[in-house]
Residue, then its C-alpha position, 0 to 999 in steps of 0.5 A: x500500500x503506497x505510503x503516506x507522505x508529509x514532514x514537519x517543515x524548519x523552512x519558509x515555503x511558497x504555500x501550495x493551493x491548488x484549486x479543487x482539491x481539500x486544504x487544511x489551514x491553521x491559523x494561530x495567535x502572536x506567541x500563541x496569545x488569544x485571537x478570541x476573548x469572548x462569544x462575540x468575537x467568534x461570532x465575529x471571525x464566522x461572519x467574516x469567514x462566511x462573507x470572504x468564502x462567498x466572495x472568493x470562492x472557498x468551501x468551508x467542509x469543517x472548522x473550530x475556533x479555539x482559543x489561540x488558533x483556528x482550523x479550516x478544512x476548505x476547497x477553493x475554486x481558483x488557485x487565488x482563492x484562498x490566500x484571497x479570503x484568509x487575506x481578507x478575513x485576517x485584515x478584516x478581523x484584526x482592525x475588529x479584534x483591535x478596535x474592541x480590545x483597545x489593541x494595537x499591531x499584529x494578531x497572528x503568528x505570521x502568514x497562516x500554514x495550510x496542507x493539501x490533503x488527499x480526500x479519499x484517504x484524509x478528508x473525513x479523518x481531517x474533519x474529525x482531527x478538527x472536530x476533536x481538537x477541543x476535546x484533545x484541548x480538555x476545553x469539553x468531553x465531547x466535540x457536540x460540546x463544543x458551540x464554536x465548530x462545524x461538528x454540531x452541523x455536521x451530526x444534525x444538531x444545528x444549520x449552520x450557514x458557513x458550512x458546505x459538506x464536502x461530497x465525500x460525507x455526502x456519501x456516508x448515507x442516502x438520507x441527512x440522518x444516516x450521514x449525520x450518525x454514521x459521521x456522528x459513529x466516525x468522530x466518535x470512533x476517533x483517530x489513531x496517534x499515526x493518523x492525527x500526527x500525519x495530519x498534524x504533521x502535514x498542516x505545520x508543515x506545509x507539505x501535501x498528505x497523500x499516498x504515492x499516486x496522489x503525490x506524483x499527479x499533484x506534483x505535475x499540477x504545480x512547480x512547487x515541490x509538494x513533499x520533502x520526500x520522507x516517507x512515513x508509515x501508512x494511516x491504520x486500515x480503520x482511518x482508510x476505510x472512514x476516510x474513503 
């Protein structure tokens, strides 16, 4: 089975976005300060994601705010699309955040990091990574717990606007309540340590995360080298099998 590829990056890379394809964005705060003091604030950072993903052209598949970062799970339709909302978004949010909290100079940890992954090997299992991250945090005992991600929309709980289910949980079940609990039984059943690090891995670093085939046919899309080349062990049968 062709190996999955990704490395923890020491470099400044020219981000990797190509369109069609699922990338997982992280963006933290300054020296890991809070980029959200309180509710309104996050409500705020929402409604500036939804507005800069209509405009540019993103689908937002999966998120959650935490204290000092965020995670996004997106599609972009053109190859500027994303770094054209997260531009937005940063600039728009920071004068907000600043404004409100009497603040001044620079939010966030400089540019934010992203990996394109995959899908029929880790997009369900990046939305699930990104749906436990309050509950690896301690913040809550169960991500349905947590107010401030895509998880609630996802297993029925709520609509939220801001979110387009990417095809592949479509797929998971003919009608919303099958999708809804067999994503809901997916989250549940939770990650190995080798799925969550290669995902982990693959967002501070930059590089793509995907088997051998799916690297060598990305790499032909972009001048850009896609992975350092280390191979690392394969995603357990059981991520592969949720994930595809």
């Amino acid at each position: 089975m062709p190996t999955a590829r990704y490395h923890f990056e020491m470099t400044r890379l020219a981000r990797l976005a190509v369109p069609g394809y699922p990338h997982h964005v992280l963006q933290r705060g300054n020296n890991r300060q809070p980029i959200f003091v309180d509710a309104d604030d996050r409500r705020r950072m929402l409604a500036e994601l939804r507005e800069q993903a209509q405009a540019h052209g993103v689908a937002v598949h999966a998120y959650v705010l935490m204290g000092n970062h965020l995670h996004l799970l997106v599609t972009p339709d053109a190859a500027d699309s994303l770094p054209l909302m997260m531009q937005g978004v940063g600039r728009a949010y920071v004068r907000w955040f600043n404004r409100r909290h009497a603040r001044s100079g620079t939010l966030w940890e400089g540019r934010y990091r992203s990996a394109l992954i995959e899908a029929e090997r880790y997009l369900l299992a990046c939305m699930a990574y990104i749906d436990l991250n309050p509950v690896r945090a301690g913040m809550v005992a169960a991500p349905a717990d947590y107010p401030w991600s895509s998880h609630a929309h996802l297993v029925g709980l709520r609509h939220d606007p801001l979110v387009t289910p990417h095809a592949l949980y479509w797929q998971l079940g003919n009608t919303p309540f099958a999708r809804e609990r067999a994503y809901a039984d997916l989250v549940a059943a939770g990650l190995s340590p080798t799925a969550r690090d290669a995902l982990g891995g693959a967002a501070h670093s930059g590089w793509a995360l995907g088997g051998d085939a799916f690297i060598a046919e990305l790499q032909k899309q972009t001048e850009r080298r896609v992975t350092r080349g280390a191979a690392g062990r394969p995603v357990s049968r059981s991520v592969e099998e949720k994930s595809g």
